[in-house]
C-alpha positions, 0 to 999 in steps of 0.5 A, spaced: 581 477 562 575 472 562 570 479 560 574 480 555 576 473 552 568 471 552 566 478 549 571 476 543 567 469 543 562 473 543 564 477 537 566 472 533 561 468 534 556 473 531 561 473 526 560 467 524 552 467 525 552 473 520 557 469 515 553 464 514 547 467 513 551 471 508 552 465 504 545 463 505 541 467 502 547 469 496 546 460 495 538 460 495 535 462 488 529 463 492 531 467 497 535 471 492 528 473 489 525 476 495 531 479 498 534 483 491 530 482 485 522 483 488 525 489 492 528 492 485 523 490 479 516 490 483 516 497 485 518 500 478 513 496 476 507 498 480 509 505 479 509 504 471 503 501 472 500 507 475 503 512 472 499 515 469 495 518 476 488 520 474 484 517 468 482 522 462 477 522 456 473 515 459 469 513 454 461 514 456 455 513 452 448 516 452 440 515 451 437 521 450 430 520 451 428 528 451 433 529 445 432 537 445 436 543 446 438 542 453 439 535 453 443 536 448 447 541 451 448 538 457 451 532 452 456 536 449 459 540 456 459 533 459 463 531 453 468 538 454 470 536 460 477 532 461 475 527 464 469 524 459 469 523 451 462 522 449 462 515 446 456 515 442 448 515 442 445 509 444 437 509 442 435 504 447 439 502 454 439 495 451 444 497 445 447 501 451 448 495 456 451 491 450 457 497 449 458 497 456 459 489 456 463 489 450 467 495 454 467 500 449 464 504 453 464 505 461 458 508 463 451 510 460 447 517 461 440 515 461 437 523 459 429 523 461 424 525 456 421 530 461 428 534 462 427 540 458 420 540 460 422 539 468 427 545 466 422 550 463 418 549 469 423 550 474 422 544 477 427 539 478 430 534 472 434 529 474 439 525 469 440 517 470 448 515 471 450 507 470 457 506 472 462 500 470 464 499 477 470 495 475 475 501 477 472 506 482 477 512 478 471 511 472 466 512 476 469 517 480 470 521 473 463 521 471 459 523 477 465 529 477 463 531 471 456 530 471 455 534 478 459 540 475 456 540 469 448 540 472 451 545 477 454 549 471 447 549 467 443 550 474 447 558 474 446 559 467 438 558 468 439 562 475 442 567 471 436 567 466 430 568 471 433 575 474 431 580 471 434 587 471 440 585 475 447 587 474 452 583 472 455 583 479 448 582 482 447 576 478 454 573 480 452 574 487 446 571 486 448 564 483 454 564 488 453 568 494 460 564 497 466 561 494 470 557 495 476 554 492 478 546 493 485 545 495 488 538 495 493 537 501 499 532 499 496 529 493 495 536 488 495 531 482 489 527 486 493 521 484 492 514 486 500 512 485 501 518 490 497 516 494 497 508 495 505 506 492 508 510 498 504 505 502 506 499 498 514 500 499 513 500 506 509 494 505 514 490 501 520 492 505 515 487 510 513 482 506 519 480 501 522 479 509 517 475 511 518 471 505 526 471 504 526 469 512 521 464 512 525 461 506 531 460 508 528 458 516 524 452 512 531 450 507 534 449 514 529 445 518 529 441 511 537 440 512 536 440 519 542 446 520 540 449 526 543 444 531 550 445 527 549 454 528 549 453 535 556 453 539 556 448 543 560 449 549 556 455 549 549 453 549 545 458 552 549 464 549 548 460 543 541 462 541 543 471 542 548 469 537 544 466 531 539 472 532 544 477 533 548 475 527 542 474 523 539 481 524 547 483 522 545 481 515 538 482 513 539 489 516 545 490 511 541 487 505 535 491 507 538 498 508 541 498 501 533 496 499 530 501 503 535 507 500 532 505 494 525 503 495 525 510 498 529 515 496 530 513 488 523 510 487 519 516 489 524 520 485 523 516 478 515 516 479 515 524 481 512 521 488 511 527 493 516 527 498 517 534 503 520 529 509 526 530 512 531 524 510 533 524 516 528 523 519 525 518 516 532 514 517 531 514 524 523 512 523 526 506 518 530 503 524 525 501 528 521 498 522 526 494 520 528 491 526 521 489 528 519 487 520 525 482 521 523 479 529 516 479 527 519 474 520 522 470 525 517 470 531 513 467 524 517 462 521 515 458 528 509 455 523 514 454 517 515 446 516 518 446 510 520 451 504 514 451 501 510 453 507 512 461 506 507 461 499 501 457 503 501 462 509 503 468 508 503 470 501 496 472 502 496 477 507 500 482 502 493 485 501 490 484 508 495 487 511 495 493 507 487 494 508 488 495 515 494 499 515 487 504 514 490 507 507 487 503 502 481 503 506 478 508 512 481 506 519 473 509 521 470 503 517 474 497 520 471 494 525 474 493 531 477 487 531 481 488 525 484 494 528 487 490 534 489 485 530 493 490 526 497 493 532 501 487 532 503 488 524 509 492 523 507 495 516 501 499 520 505 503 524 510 503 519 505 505 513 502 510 518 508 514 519 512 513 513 507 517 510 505 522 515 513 523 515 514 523 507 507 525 504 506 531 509 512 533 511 511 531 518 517 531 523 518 524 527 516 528 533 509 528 530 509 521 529 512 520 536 506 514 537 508 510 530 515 511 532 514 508 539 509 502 537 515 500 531 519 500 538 515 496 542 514 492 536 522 491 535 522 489 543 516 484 544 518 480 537 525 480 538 524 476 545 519 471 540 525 470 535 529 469 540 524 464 544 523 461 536 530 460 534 531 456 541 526 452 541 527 450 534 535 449 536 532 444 541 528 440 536 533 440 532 538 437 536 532 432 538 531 429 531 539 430 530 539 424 536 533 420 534 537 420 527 543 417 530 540 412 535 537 410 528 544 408 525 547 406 531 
């Protein structure tokens, strides 16, 4: 009878926990921000921004120093292309410069007065490019496009020096080994294809983070934690608060993480080959750890205010570690340690391995016991966490109270 009576306590008081987190966060107009309205709107809003996934018709501009029939039919394959739109002639790379300043133009092609020369003698020429380094997506067109077209003229003239050859024979000459370039799991070569994925694994963290830091310093400034605890039961108390409050974000945030992975992927065209299934089971882990690593943090938070000073940052750091947006071979050491201990790592990693490439959660079976690990290791923190704070706030609930009396 006592097992069962402390069971139904136990419920009941979990219950209450998660009540009262329930009308936390619906009362808070900030926590209402990060929890609903940033989960709903910033993903539409960054896939709308990269919609259109590849950039077309860059506006490039061209000092023609040789001005002769080669010259000006490698300006004129160049400007066929898809990617670059030859935007003007310029005479000198001081009218160039100032195009490219005045951005309308990113990109300058500076021909030598040597090119046709050079060519005639079957020497090598050589074609000058300067880039607006402000989007790697512009430069990548221009050396693209200038590296097909050289390759192009260079058959052409191949072609030119054999003579008596068959057309079979000219063809094997200039390309003895084809080959054919195939793009795994992004066909587009799309930056939305490959970096929104890896965002709405880190927004699910980072709005967490936020909304619970929020609502951690709203109840240091109210002082509420000592009233959360039961008090005839005092070390049952802190497992209540933390139970009840992981009941409530997991149900706020399992209906976010159905949108944000299952709608927002299918608005944009994103690629998906994963099984849902899977992935629903690879997102238990993650929510559980994002949720006790927020909690572990609030233990830096003094106030509401806080949460924007500390961890507002870090959105950019912790997706440049996670080895998407950046080579996980060009971090240093150090950073790749630091980001074992980051939930979106693993989750980003695996997520994308499970929806982008149609891995099975066998294959990332590593992720997957990481976000475990994590979700072990953190909730043992949150709950050391929460107590400590139970305890302090018990403490300054006295102070308060020797003050009146």
């Amino acid at each position: 009878m006592n097992i069962k009576k402390n069971i139904k306590e136990d419920i009941r008081d979990s219950f209450i926990i998660w009540r009262n987190e329930f009308q936390s966060v619906f009362s808070d107009a900030g926590v209402i921000i990060f929890f609903i309205v940033a989960p709903l709107f910033y993903p539409l809003l960054y896939g709308l921004i990269y919609d259109n996934e590849t950039v077309k018709e860059v506006p490039m501009v061209v000092v023609d120093n040789d001005n002769s029939a080669k010259s000006r039919e490698f300006i004129r394959l160049c400007d066929a292309t898809r990617d670059v739109r030859i935007a003007g002639k310029c005479a000198d790379m001081e009218e160039a410069k100032r195009l490219l300043k005045e951005k309308k133009a990113y990109g300058i092609m500076l021909i030598p007065r040597d090119f046709n020369k050079k060519m005639v003698r079957a020497e090598k020429a050589y074609v000058s490019l300067f880039a607006d380094m402000s989007s790697l997506l512009y430069y990548k067109a221009f050396l693209l496009t200038l590296t097909e077209v050289s390759l192009s003229m260079g058959e052409e003239i191949q072609i030119e020096n054999i003579s008596g050859a068959t057309a079979r024979q000219e063809e094997i000459a200039v390309a003895p080994m084809t080959y054919e370039n195939i793009a795994f799991f992004n066909p587009k070569s799309g930056f939305a294809s490959f970096l929104i994925p890896a965002v709405l694994i880190l927004v699910i963290q980072q709005t967490l983070l936020l909304g619970i830091s929020i609502l951690s310093g709203a109840a240091r400034d109210r002082n509420t934690y000592r009233n959360l605890q039961p008090m005839q039961r005092r070390r049952q108390g802190t497992l209540h608060i933390v139970f009840g409050k992981t009941l409530c974000y997991m149900m706020i945030y399992s209906l976010m993480t159905v949108y944000l992975l299952g709608i927002v992927p299918r608005i944009f065209g994103l690629p998906r080959e994963g099984d849902e299934l899977a992935i629903f089971l690879f997102m238990l882990p993650y929510l559980l750890a994002c949720i006790f690593f927020s909690m572990t943090l609030t233990v830096f938070v003094r106030d509401r205010e806080s949460p924007f000073i500390l961890f507002v940052f870090t959105s950019v750091l912790f997706l440049f570690i996670s080895g998407i947006s950046w080579p996980a071979s060009a971090i240093p050491w150090y950073w790749k340690e630091i980001s074992c201990f980051i939930p979106s790592t693993f989750g980003i990693q695996g997520f994308i391995k499970l929806n982008t490439m149609g891995a099975t959660l066998r294959d990332v079976s590593f992720e997957y016991l990481m976000l475990w690990g994590q979700a072990c290791v953190y909730f043992i923190t949150a709950c050391l966490v929460i107590r400590r704070k139970i305890l302090q706030s018990g403490k300054i609930k006295m102070v308060l109270s020797q003050k009146s009396f």
